[in-house]
C-alpha positions in Angstrom: 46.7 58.7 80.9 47.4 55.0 80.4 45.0 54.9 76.9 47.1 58.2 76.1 50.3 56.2 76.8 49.4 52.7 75.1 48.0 54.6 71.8 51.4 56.5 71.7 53.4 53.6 71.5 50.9 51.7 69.3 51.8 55.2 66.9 55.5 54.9 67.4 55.5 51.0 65.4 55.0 52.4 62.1 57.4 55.8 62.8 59.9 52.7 63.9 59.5 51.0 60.5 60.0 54.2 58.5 62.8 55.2 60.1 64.3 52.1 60.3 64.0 52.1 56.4 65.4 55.5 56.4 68.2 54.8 58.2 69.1 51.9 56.0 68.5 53.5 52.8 71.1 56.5 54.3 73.7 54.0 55.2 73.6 52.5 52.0 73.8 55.8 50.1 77.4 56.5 51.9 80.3 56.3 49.1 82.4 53.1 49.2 81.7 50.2 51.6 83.8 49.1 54.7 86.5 47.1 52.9 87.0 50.1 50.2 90.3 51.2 52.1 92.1 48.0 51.4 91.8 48.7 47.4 95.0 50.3 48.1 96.7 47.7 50.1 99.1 46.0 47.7 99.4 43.1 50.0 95.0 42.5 49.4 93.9 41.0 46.1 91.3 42.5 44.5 89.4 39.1 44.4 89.3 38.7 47.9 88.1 42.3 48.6 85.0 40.5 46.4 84.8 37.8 48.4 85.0 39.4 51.8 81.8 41.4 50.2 79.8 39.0 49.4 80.4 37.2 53.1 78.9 40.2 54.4 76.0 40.1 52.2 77.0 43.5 50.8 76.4 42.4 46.8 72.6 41.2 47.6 70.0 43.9 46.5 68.8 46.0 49.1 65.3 44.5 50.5 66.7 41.4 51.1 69.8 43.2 53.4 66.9 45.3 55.0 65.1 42.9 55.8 68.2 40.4 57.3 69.5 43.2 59.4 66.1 43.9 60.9 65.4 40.0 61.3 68.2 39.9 63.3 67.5 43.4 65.5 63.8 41.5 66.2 64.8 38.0 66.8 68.0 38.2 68.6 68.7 41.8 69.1 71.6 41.5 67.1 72.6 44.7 65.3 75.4 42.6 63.6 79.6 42.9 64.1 81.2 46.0 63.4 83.4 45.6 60.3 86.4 47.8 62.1 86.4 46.5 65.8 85.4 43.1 64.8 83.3 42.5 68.3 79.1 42.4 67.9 78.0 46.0 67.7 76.0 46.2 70.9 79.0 45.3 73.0 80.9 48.2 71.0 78.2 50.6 72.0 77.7 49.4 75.7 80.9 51.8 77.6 79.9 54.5 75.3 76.5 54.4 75.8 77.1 54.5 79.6 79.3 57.0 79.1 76.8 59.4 77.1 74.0 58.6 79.9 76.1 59.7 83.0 77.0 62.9 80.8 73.3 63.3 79.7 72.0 63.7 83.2 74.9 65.9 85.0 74.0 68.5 81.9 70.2 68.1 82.5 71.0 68.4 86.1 73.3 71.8 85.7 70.6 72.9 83.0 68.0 73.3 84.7 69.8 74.4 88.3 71.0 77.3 86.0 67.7 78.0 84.1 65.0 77.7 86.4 66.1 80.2 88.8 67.3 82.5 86.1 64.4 82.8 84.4 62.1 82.6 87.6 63.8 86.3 88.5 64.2 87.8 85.6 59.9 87.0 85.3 59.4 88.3 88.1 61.9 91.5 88.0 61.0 92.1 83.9 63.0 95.2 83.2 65.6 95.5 85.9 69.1 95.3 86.2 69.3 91.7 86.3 66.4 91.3 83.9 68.7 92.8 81.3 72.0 91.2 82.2 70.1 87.7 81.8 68.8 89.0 78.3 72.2 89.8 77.2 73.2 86.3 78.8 70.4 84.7 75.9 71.9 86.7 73.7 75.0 85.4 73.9 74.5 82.0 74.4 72.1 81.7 71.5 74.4 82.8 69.1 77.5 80.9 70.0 78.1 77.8 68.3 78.5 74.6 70.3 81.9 73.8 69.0 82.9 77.8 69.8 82.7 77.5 73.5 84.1 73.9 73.9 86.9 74.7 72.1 87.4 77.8 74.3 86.7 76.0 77.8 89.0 73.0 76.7 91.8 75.7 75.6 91.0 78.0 78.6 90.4 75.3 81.4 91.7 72.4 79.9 95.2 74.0 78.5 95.5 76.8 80.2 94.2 77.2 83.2 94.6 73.1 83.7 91.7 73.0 86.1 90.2 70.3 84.3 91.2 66.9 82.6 91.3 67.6 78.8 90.3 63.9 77.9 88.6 60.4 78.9 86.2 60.0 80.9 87.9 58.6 84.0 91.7 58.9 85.4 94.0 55.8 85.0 95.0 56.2 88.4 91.1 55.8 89.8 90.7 52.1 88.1 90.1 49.2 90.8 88.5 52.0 93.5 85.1 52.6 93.6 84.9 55.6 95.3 87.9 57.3 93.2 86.7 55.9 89.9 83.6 57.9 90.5 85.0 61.0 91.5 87.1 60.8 88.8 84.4 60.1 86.4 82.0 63.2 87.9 85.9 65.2 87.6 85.9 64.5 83.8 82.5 65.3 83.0 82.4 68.9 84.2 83.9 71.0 81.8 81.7 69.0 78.8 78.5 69.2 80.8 78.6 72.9 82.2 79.6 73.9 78.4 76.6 72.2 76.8 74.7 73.0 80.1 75.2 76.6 79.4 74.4 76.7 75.5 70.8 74.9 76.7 69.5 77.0 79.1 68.8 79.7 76.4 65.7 78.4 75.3 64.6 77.3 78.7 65.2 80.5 80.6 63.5 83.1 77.8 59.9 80.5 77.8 59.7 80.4 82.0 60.8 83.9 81.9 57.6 85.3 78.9 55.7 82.7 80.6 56.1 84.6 84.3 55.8 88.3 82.4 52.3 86.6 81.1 50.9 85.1 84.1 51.2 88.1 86.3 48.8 90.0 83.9 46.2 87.2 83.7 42.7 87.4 86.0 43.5 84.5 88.5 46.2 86.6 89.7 44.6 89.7 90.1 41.5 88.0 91.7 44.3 86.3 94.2 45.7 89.5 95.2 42.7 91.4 95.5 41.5 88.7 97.8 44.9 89.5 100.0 47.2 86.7 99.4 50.5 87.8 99.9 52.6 88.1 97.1 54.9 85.4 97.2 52.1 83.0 97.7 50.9 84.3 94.6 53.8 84.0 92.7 54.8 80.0 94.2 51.3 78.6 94.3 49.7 80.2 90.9 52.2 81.9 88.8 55.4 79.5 89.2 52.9 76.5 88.8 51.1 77.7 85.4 54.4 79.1 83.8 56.2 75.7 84.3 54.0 73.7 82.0 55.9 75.0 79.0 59.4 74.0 80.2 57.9 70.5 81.6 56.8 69.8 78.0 60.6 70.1 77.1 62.2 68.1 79.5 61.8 64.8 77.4 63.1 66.1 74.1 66.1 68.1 76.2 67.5 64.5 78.3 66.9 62.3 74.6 68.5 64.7 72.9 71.3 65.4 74.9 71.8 61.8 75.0 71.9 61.7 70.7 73.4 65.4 70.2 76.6 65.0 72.2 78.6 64.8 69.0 80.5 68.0 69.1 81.2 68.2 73.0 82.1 64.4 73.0 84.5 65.0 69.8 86.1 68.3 70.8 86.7 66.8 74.9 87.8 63.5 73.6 84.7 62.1 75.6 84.5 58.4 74.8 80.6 58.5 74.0 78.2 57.7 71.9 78.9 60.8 70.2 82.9 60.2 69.7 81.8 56.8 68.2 79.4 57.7 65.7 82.2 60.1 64.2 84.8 57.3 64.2 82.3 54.9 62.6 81.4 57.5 59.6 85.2 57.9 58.9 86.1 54.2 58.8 82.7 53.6 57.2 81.5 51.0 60.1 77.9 50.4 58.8 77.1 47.9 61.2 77.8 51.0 64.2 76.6 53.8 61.9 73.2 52.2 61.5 72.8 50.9 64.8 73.6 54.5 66.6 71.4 56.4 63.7 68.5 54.1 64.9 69.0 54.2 68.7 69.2 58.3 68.3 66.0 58.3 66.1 64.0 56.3 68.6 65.1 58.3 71.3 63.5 61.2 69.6 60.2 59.7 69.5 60.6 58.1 73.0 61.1 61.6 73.7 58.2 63.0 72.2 56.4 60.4 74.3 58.0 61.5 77.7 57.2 64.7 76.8 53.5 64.2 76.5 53.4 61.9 79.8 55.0 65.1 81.8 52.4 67.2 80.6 49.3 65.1 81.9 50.9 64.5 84.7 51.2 68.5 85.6 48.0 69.4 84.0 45.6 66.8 83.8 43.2 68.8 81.9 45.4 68.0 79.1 44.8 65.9 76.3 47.0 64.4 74.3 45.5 63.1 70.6 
């Protein structure tokens, strides 16, 4: 597992380097620059728009701003100032980052409690009642659009029904108390994680559900109950087992990418996030915060992939991953 693991990462250094490129190059391709809004400012010359330009470096040709921004992510870690909040870019992403994490896992968390059991009966009960309703339940949540059903739990929860907070992450109220402040935090997370909880269990619930359907057909199954063993045995210590490879695979790609695809969910419930933020940097053009968060969502997706990979040795050794 460990050669498996090093060789991974060893892989990852050059998929760093292109995307890092990528990223760049994308940044750079945005119209206008972070100091085109004050063209319209009477009270800012034109020549000093110029000069606060060249200060930043923003004049010199390409390579050589490429390859100053990455000096400084690989000497110092220093992903530069953003141009609109004027504070160094990692302190800009910290609270958000924090914020996206603690999200991230209460919706991996409600995922899977809502998936696994889901799909686990409707397996193992393939064309009753429930079998169906859950079906329909796919249905629906697969073709609902993530900004849909935020916008109608924040208007029906939020609004209406004012069982939930409809923005922040944490009440004013809780600040200086530990144990309030993180009540109030889990109180502000709900509504955002059970909606994107809900929208990602589709995928989850119809593989563990085929996968269940499959395994009850294959020979180790029969052979197990012709031997006796009693049913549920069969279906915890053989069937469960084998059909939970597929959905272990995912479980590194679904916590990374919750924690880079928050962008809708953190926009529509005002969720100060990494999400929120990257929005905010596009529309004020904050390079500095743009690249930085482009990158750090990129190497989550191969870290991902990665995590992925680990999971899947671990359950079935007999795995190899090239």
């Amino acid at each position: 597992m460990w050669k498996t693991i090093v060789r991974r990462i060893l892989i990852m250094i050059p998929q760093l380097f292109v995307l890092s490129v990528l990223v760049f190059l994308i940044g750079k391709m945005m119209p206008g620059d972070p100091f085109t809004g004050l063209i319209n400012n009477p009270n800012v010359d034109a020549s000093r728009i110029e000069e606060l330009r060249e200060k930043a470096g923003l004049n010199d040709p390409w390579p050589v701003q490429y390859k100053n921004w990455m000096g400084r992510i690989l000497l110092h870690g220093d992903f530069g100032v953003s141009y609109t909040y004027k504070i160094p870019v990692k302190d800009k992403i910290l609270l958000p980052a924090q914020n996206t994490l603690w999200l991230s896992l209460l919706t991996v968390i409600l995922t899977y409690a809502i998936a696994v059991p889901l799909g686990i009966r409707a397996g193992r009960y393939n064309g009753s009642k429930f079998d169906k309703a859950v079906l329909v339940y796919n249905f629906i949540t697969y073709a609902i659009p993530t900004f849909i059903l935020a916008l109608l739990s924040l208007l029906l929860f939020g609004y209406r029904l004012k069982i939930f907070p409809t923005s922040g992450f944490v009440g004013l109220d809780a600040m200086g108390h530990r144990g309030r402040f993180i009540l109030s935090r889990l109180y502000h997370m709900l509504l955002p994680a059970i909606t994107a909880a809900v929208l990602r269990t589709t995928s989850i619930v119809q593989y563990l559900r085929n996968e269940i359907i499959d395994a009850k057909s294959q020979d180790y199954v029969k052979t197990a109950r012709s031997k006796g063993v009693p049913i549920d045995k069969v279906y915890t210590h053989h069937i469960f087992r084998n059909s939970l490879l597929p959905i272990a695979a995912f479980f590194g790609f679904t916590v990374t990418g919750l924690l880079a695809g928050s962008i809708f969910v953190e926009t529509i419930f005002m969720y100060q996030g990494m999400g929120m933020l990257f929005i905010e940097s596009i529309m004020s053009r904050d390079y500095s915060v743009i690249n930085a968060l482009t990158l750090l969502y990129g190497t989550l997706a191969l870290f991902g992939s990665l995590i992925s990979d680990i999971i899947m040795i671990i359950v079935d050794p007999r795995i190899r991953i090239e």
